[in-house]
C-alpha positions in Angstrom: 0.0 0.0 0.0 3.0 2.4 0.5 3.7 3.0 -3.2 0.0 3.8 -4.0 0.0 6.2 -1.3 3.0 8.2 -3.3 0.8 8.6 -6.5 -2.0 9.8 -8.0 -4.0 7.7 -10.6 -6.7 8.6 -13.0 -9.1 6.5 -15.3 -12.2 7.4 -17.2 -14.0 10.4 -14.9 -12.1 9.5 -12.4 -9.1 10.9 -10.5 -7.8 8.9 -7.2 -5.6 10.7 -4.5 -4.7 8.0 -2.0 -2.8 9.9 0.5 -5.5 12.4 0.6 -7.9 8.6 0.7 -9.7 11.1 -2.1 -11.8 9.6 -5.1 -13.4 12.4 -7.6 -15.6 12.1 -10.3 -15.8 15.1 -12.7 -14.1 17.1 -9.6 -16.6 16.1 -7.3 -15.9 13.6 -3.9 -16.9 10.3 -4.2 -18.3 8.8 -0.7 -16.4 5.3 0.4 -16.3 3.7 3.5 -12.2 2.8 4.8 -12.2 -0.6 3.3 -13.7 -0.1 0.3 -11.2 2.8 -0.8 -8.0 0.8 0.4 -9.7 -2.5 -1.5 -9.8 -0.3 -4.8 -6.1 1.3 -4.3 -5.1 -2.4 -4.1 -7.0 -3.0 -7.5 -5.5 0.0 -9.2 -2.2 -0.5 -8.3 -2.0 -3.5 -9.7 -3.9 -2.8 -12.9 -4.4 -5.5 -15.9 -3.3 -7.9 -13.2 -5.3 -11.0 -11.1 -5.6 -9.9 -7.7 -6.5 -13.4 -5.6 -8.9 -13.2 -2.8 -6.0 -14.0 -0.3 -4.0 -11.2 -2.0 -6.5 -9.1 -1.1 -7.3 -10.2 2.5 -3.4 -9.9 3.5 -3.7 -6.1 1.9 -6.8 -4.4 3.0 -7.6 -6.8 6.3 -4.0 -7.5 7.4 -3.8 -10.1 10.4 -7.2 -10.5 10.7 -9.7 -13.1 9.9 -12.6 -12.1 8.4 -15.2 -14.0 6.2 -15.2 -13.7 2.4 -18.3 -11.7 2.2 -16.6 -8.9 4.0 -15.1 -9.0 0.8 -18.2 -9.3 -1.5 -19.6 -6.3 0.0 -16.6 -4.5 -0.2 -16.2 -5.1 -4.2 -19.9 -4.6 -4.2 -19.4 -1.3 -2.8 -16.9 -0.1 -5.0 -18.7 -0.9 -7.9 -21.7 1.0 -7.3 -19.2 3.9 -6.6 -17.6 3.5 -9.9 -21.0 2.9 -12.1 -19.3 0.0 -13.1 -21.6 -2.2 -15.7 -23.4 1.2 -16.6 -23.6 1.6 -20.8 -21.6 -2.0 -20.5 -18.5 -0.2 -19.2 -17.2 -2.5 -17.5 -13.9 -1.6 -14.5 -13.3 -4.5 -12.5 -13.8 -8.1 -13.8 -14.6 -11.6 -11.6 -12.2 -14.4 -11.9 -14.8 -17.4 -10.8 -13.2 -18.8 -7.2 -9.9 -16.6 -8.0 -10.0 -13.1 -7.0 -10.9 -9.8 -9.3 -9.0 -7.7 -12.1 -9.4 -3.9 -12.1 -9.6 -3.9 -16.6 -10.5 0.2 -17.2 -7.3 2.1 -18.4 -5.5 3.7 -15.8 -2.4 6.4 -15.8 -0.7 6.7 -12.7 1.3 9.7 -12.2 4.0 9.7 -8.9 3.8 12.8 -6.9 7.4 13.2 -6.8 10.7 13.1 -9.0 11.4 14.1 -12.3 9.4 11.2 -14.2 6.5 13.0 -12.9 6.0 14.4 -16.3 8.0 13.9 -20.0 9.2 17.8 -21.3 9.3 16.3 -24.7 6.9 15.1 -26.7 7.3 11.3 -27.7 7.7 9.8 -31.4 4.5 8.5 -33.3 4.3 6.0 -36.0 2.7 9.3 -38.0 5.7 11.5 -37.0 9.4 11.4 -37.9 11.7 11.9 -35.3 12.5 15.0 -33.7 16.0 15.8 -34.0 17.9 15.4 -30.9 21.3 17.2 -29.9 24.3 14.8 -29.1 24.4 13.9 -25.7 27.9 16.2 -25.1 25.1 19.6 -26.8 23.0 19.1 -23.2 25.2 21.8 -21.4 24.4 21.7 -17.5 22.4 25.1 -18.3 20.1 23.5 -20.4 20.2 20.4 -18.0 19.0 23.1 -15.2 16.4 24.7 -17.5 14.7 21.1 -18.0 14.8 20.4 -14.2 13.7 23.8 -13.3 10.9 23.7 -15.5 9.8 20.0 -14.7 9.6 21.1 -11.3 7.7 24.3 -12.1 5.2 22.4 -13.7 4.9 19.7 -10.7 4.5 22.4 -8.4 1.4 23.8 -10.5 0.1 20.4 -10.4 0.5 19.7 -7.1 -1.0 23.2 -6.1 -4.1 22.3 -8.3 -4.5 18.8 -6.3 -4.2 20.7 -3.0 -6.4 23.7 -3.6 -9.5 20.8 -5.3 -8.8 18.6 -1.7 -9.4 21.6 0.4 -12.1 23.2 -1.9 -13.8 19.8 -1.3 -13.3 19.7 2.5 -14.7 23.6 2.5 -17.8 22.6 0.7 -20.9 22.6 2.6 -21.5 19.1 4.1 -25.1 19.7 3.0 -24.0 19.0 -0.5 -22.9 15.2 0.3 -25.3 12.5 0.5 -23.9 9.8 3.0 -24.7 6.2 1.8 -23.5 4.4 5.1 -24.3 5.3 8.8 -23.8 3.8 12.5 -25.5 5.2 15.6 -23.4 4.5 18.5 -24.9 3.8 21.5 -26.9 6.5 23.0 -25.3 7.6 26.6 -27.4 8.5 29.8 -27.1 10.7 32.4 -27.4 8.1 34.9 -28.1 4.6 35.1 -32.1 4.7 35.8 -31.8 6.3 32.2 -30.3 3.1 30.4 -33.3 2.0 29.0 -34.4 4.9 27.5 -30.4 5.7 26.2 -30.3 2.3 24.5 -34.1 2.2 23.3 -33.4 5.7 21.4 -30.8 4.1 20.2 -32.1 0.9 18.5 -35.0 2.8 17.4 -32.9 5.3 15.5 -31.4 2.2 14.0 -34.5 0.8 13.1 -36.1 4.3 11.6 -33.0 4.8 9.3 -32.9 0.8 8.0 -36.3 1.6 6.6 -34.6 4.4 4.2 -33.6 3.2 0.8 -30.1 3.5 -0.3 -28.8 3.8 3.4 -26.3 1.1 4.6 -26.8 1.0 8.5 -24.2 -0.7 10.4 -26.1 -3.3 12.7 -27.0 -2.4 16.4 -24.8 -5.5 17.5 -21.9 -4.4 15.7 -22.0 -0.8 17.0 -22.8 -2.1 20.9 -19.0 -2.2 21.6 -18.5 1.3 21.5 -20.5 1.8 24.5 -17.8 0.5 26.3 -14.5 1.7 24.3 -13.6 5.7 24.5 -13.2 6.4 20.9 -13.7 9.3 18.7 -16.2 9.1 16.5 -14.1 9.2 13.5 -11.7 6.2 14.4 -15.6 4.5 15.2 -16.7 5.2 11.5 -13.5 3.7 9.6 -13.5 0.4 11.9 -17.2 0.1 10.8 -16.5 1.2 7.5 -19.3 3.7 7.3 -19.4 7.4 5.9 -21.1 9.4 8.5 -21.8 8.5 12.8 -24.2 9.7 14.7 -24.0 9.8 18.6 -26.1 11.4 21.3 -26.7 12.1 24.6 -29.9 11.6 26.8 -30.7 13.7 30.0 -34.1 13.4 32.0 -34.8 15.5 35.4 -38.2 15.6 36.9 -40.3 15.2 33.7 -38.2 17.1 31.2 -36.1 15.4 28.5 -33.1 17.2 26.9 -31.6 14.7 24.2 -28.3 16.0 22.4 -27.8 14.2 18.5 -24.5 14.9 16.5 -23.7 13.4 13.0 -20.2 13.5 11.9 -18.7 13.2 8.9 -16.2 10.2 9.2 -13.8 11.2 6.1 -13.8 14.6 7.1 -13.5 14.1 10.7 -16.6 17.2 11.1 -19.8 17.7 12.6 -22.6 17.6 10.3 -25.0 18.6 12.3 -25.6 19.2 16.1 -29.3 19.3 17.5 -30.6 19.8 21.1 -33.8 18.5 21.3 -35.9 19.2 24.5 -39.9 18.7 26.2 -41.9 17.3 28.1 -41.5 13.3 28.6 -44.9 12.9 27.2 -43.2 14.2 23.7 -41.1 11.4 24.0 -42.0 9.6 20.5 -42.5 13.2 18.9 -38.9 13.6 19.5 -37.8 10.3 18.1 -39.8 11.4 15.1 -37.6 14.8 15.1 -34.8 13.3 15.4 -35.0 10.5 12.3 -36.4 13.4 10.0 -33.5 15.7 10.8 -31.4 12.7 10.6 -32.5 12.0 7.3 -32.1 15.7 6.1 -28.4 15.7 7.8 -27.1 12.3 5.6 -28.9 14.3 3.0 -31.0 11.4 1.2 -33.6 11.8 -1.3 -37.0 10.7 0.6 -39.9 8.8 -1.4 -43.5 10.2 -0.1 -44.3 7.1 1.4 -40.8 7.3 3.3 -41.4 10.4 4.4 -45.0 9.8 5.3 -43.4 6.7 7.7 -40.6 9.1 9.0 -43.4 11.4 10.4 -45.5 8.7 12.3 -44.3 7.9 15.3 -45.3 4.6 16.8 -47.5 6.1 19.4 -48.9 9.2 20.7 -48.6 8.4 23.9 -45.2 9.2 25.7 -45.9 6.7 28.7 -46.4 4.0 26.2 -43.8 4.2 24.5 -41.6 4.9 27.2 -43.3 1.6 28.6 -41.9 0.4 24.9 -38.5 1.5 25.3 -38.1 -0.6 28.9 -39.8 -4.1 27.5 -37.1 -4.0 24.3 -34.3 -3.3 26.5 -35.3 -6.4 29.0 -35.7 -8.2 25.9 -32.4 -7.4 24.8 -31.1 -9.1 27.9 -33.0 -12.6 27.2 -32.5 -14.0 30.5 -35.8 -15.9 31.5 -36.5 -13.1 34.3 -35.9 -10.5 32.1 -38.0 -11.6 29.3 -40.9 -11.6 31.6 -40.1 -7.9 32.8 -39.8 -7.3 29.3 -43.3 -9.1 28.8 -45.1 -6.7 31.6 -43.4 -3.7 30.3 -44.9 -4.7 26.7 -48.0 -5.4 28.5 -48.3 -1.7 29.7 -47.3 -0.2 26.8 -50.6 -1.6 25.0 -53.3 -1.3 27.5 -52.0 2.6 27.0 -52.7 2.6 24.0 -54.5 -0.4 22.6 -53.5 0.8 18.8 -49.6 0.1 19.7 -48.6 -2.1 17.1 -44.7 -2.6 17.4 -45.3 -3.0 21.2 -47.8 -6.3 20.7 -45.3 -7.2 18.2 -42.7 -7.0 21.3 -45.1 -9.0 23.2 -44.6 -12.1 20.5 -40.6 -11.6 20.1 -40.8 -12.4 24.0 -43.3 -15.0 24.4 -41.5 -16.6 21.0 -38.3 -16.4 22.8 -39.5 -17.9 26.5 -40.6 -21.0 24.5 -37.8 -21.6 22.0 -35.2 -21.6 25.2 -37.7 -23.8 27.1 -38.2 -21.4 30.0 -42.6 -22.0 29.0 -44.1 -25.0 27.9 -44.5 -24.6 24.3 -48.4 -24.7 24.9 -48.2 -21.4 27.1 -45.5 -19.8 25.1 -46.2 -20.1 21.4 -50.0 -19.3 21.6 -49.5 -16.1 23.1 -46.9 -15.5 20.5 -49.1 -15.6 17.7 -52.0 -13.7 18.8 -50.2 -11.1 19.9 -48.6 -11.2 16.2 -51.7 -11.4 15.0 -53.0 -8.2 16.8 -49.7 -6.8 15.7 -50.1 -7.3 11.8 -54.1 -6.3 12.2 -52.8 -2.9 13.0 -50.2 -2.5 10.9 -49.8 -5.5 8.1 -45.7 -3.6 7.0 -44.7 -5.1 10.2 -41.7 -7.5 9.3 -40.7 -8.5 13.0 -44.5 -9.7 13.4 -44.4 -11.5 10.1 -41.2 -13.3 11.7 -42.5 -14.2 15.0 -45.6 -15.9 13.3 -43.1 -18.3 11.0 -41.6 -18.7 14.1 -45.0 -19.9 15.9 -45.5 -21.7 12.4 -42.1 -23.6 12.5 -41.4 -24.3 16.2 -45.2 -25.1 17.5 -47.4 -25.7 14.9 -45.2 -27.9 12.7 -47.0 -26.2 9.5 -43.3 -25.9 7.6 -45.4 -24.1 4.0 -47.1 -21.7 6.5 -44.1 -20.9 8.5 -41.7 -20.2 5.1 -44.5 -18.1 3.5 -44.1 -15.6 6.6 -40.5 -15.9 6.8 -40.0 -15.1 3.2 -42.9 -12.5 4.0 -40.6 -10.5 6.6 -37.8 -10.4 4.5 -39.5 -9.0 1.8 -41.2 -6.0 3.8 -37.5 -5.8 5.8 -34.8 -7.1 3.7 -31.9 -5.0 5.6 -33.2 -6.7 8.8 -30.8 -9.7 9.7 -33.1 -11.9 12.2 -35.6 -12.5 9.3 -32.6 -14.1 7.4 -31.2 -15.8 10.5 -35.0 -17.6 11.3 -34.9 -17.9 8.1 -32.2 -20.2 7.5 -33.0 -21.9 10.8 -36.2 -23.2 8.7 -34.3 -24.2 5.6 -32.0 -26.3 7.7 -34.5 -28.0 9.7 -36.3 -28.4 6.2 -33.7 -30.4 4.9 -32.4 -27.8 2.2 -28.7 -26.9 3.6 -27.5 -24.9 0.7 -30.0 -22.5 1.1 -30.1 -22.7 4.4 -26.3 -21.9 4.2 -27.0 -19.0 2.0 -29.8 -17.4 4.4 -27.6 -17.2 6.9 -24.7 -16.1 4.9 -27.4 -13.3 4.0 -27.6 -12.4 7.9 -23.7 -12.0 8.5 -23.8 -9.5 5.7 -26.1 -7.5 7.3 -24.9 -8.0 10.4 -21.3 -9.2 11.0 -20.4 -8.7 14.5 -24.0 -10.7 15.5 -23.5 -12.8 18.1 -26.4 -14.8 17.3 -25.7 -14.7 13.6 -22.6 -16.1 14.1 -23.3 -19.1 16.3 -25.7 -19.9 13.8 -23.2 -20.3 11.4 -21.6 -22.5 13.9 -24.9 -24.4 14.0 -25.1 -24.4 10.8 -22.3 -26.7 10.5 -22.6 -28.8 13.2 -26.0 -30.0 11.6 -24.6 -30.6 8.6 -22.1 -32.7 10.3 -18.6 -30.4 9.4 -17.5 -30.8 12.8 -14.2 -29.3 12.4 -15.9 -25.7 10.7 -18.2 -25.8 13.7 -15.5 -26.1 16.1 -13.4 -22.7 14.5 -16.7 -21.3 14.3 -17.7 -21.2 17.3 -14.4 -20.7 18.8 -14.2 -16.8 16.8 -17.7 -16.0 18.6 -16.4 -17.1 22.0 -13.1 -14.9 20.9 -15.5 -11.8 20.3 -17.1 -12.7 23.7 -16.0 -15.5 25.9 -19.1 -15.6 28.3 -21.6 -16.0 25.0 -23.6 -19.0 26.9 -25.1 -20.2 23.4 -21.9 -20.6 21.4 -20.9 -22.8 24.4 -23.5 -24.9 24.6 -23.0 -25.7 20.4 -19.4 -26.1 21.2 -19.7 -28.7 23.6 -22.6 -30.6 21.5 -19.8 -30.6 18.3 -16.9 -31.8 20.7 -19.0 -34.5 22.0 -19.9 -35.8 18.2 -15.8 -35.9 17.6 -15.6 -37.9 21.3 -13.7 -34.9 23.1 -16.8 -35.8 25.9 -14.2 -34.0 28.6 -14.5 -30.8 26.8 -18.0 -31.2 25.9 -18.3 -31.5 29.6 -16.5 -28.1 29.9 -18.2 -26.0 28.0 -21.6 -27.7 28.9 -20.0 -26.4 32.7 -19.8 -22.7 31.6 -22.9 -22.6 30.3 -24.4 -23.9 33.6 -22.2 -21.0 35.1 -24.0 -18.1 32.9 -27.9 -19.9 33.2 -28.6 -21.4 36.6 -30.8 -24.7 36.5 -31.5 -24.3 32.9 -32.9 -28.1 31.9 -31.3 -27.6 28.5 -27.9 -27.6 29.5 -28.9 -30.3 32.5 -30.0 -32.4 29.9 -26.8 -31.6 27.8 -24.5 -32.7 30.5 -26.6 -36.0 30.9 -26.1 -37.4 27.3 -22.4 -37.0 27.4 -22.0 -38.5 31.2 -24.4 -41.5 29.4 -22.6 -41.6 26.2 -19.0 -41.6 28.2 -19.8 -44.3 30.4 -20.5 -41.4 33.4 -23.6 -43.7 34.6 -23.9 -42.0 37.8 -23.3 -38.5 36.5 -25.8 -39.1 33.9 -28.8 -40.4 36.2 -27.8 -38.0 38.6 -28.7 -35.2 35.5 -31.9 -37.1 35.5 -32.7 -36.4 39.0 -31.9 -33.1 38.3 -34.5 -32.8 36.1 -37.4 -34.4 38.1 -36.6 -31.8 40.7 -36.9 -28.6 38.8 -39.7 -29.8 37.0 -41.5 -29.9 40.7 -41.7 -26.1 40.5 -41.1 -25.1 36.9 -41.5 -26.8 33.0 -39.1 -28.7 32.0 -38.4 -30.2 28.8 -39.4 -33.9 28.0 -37.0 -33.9 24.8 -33.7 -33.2 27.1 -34.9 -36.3 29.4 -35.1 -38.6 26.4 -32.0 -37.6 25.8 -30.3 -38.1 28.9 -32.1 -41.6 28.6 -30.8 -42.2 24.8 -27.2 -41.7 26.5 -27.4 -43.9 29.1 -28.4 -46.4 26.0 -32.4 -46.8 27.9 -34.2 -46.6 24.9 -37.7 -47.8 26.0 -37.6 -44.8 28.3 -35.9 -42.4 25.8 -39.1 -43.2 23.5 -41.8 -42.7 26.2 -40.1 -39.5 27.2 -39.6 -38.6 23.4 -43.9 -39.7 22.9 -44.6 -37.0 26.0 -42.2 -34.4 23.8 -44.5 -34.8 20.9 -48.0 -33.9 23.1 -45.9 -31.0 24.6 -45.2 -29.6 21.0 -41.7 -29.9 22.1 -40.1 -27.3 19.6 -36.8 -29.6 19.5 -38.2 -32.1 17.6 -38.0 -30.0 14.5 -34.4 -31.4 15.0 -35.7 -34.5 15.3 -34.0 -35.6 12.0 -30.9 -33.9 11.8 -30.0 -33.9 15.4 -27.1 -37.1 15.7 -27.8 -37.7 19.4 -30.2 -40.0 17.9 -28.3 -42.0 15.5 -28.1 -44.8 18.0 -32.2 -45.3 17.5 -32.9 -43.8 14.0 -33.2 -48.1 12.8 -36.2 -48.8 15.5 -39.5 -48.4 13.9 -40.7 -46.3 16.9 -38.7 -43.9 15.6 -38.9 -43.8 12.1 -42.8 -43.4 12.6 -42.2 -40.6 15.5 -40.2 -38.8 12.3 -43.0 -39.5 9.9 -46.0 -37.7 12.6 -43.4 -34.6 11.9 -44.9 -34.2 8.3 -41.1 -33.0 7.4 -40.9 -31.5 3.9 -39.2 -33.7 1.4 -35.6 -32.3 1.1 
């Protein structure tokens, strides 16, 4: 990267200044994000030439592992930057499973020395030769006249290239439409204020994903900044975006005073700065406020109908959507205690105001969520999910999260695999930025018995949001039920690098190293999940298999009685005893438990057929008609 930074290069309309990290078109700036301009210098340096994949990923991403779609975007960027395909102009060209060639002309000029431009013209086939003085003529005068007026000339063009990059940083920000943006996490006054820091927060996220031509780095991947004291400048280039917004949230007695910046990451300037202030009853009118000045700021052309959405809040009533703003960030924590908070707080919110759609849709993300981890019996937790995404759609059918919860519902209780991939695809399609309608998504495909596309969905959710916690595990998932053990393993192991204490990518971890016979570690990890999730039957029933499986007879029925315990006071799973019974090789009981699983509407047994726990028993009939009362789709 060092030479490019010493040059200047220039093809079509295009004129590239890397040590200014400066693209123009026709004289005017050309927005990209830190990766995508260092990906392109790459390209143009090394014009007319094959630039592999790996090539790349030691250049832009050096000592770092990232996943090849970092890479797709990245191109994907640069292309829409450069028009290239419009009028069949093509600039850079695909090598299938290679890498990518940057094929437009380009003239590269170095921004210092004497071979920065030629003082005489050179020969053409159409001209004869000039005639040229013998090599004693060129007295040291003449020598000095050539350098001198070389240098004269340089310095005009280097003048010209200085006074265009500060013309371009004096022009009025207003003229410079941003195409990427991340909201860092909202910051309180105090810590009674969290929730309504980080619900601000995800909401501006939300509001801005809905505008068209607006990359918005994922709430995930901008929730370790909360933590890290860094400008908002080095924020934007790590999350390769053109413009960051931060703000600050302040609440005595009833007043609100809420502080919004947006800063241009390239030039390292404010964009804008707005103090907005009221009552806490104009809580969702400032939200509004804020998205439409928001918008205005990054400069983005609005459709009607976008700027119809922009201007209606959620609610009218402050209370209720303050009510809002404390059931999502309960929600966020997913613990079984909090999801039930998070499940009042919802419940306030809409006997506020009964017209509250995104808050009933709140109430389904929770109730979906208490029975996928087992804390409800699936008959408490999945009904309530669906009528309250029911309710949800009635009052507003564009709702994508609601859409999702009901294939959820569809997929994990009511077995009904067309009805739950018709609302799946149906939330992707009304939300295609969001990444959880491509993660469920894929979690349907796989369960359907269609891994490629599967594979692909969830590829599809990384993109949109990289740093996911969730989204990543999945992938780990992913390849443990496709039986690539080994992928799994390195998988999961970058998610517990990003965050050692993620109890999820734990708990897969331990189920791959039992597959491989590493039952020790399995044991392990099984062990930290425990230490994260008290008296959680999942992970009780984890342990089980293994201790059965390993020859831990004790251990295993000791699981068992675990499990009858908890179960006094609490539901616990009939799926994780039949497993616990499977690995202590007791299959007459692992088949009654497995019977009392299928009246529960266990949502495991959509696993039923993938899940290797039961390769020991997939020969009995028993279970081969247990299978067939799934109605599984034909892969």
């Amino acid at each position: 990267m060092r030479a490019v930074q010493n040059q200047t290069f220039a093809f079509g309309d295009f004129v590239m200044v890397p040590k200014e990290r400066l693209l123009l078109r026709n004289g005017e700036p050309i927005a990209l994000t830190a990766k995508a301009f260092d990906l392109l210098s790459v390209l143009v340096q090394r014009a007319g030439h094959l630039v592999t994949k790996e090539e790349l990923f030691e250049e832009v991403w050096p000592g770092t592992f990232v996943q090849e779609t970092n890479l797709t975007v990245n191109i994907s960027a640069v292309r829409k930057a450069l028009e290239d395909g419009r009028d069949d102009n093509r600039i850079i060209q695909t090598v299938p499973g290679r890498g990518y060639r940057f094929i437009a002309p380009v003239r590269a000029r170095e921004a210092l020395g004497d071979a920065l431009l030629r003082t005489e013209p050179e020969p053409t086939e159409d001209a004869a030769p000039a005639s040229q003085p013998a090599p004693r003529e060129l007295g040291a005068r003449h020598r000095s006249a050539v350098r001198f007026l070389t240098w004269a000339v340089f310095a005009t063009v280097a003048c010209v290239v200085v006074v265009a990059v500060a013309l371009w940083r004096a022009q009025p920000v207003v003229n410079v439409a941003f195409a990427s943006v991340a909201v860092l996490p909202f910051l309180s006054d105090s810590a009674a204020n969290n929730y309504l820091a980080e619900g601000l927060s995800e909401a501006t996220v939300n509001g801005l994903v809905q505008l068209q031509g607006l990359r918005v780095a994922p709430r995930t991947s901008a929730l370790p900044y909360k933590e890290r004291s860094v400008s908002p400048k080095q924020a934007g280039r790590e999350l390769e975006v053109a413009a960051v917004v931060t703000a600050n949230v302040a609440q005595q007695d009833r007043s609100l005073r809420i502080q919004v910046d947006l800063v241009d990451v390239a030039r390292d300037a404010q964009i804008s700065g707005i103090v907005y202030q009221g009552a806490a009853s104009e809580l969702p009118h400032l939200q509004r406020r804020i998205l439409e000045d928001l918008a205005k700021a990054l400069n983005l052309p609005l459709s009607e109908q976008q700027q119809r959405r922009l201007a209606q809040p959620l609610t009218d009533s402050g209370e209720a959507y303050r009510a809002y703003l404390q059931g999502r960030f309960e929600w966020s924590q997913r613990s079984e205690a909090a999801l039930k908070r998070a499940i009042d707080r919802f419940g306030e919110a809409v006997a506020i105001d009964s017209k509250f759609a995104a808050a009933y849709s709140g109430l389904a993300d929770a109730y979906s969520a208490l029975g996928y981890l087992s804390y409800l019996a699936p008959a408490e937790a999945f009904p309530e999910a669906r009528r309250h995404a029911t309710s949800a759609l009635a009052l507003d059918p564009s709702l994508a999260n609601a859409h999702a919860s009901l294939g959820f519902v569809k997929l994990y209780f009511d077995w009904d695999w067309s009805g739950a991939e018709t609302d799946f695809q149906r939330a992707i399609a009304l939300d295609p930025k969001q990444p959880s309608a491509h993660q469920w998504y894929s979690i349907y495909l796989l369960a359907a018995g269609r891994p490629s596309e599967a594979f692909r969905a969830i590829q599809a959710a990384q993109e949109r949001d990289p740093l996911s916690l969730a989204v990543n595990t999945d992938l780990g998932f992913h390849s443990y039920y496709t039986g690539r053990y080994d992928e799994a393993i390195k998988q999961l192991k970058l998610v517990l690098e990003m965050n050692p204490d993620f109890s999820l990518a734990h708990l897969w971890l331990g189920r791959t190293y039992q597959e491989i016979g590493r039952f020790a570690d399995a044991l392990t990890e099984f062990a930290r999940v425990e230490e994260r999730i008290r008296d959680w039957p999942v992970a009780i029933a984890a342990r089980g298999f293994v201790a059965g499986a390993s020859g831990g007879g004790a251990q295993a029925r000791a699981a068992l009685a675990e499990l009858q315990e908890l179960s006094v006071n609490r539901f616990v799973t009939s799926y994780g005893v039949a497993l616990v019974h499977a690995g202590l090789g007791d299959n007459d009981a692992a088949y009654a438990a497995l019977e009392k699983a299928f009246k529960e509407r266990s949502n495991w047994l959509v696993w039923l057929r993938l899940d290797p726990r039961w390769n020991a028993m997939r020969a009995d009939g028993r279970f081969v008609a247990l299978v067939s009362r799934m109605r599984f789709p034909a892969p």
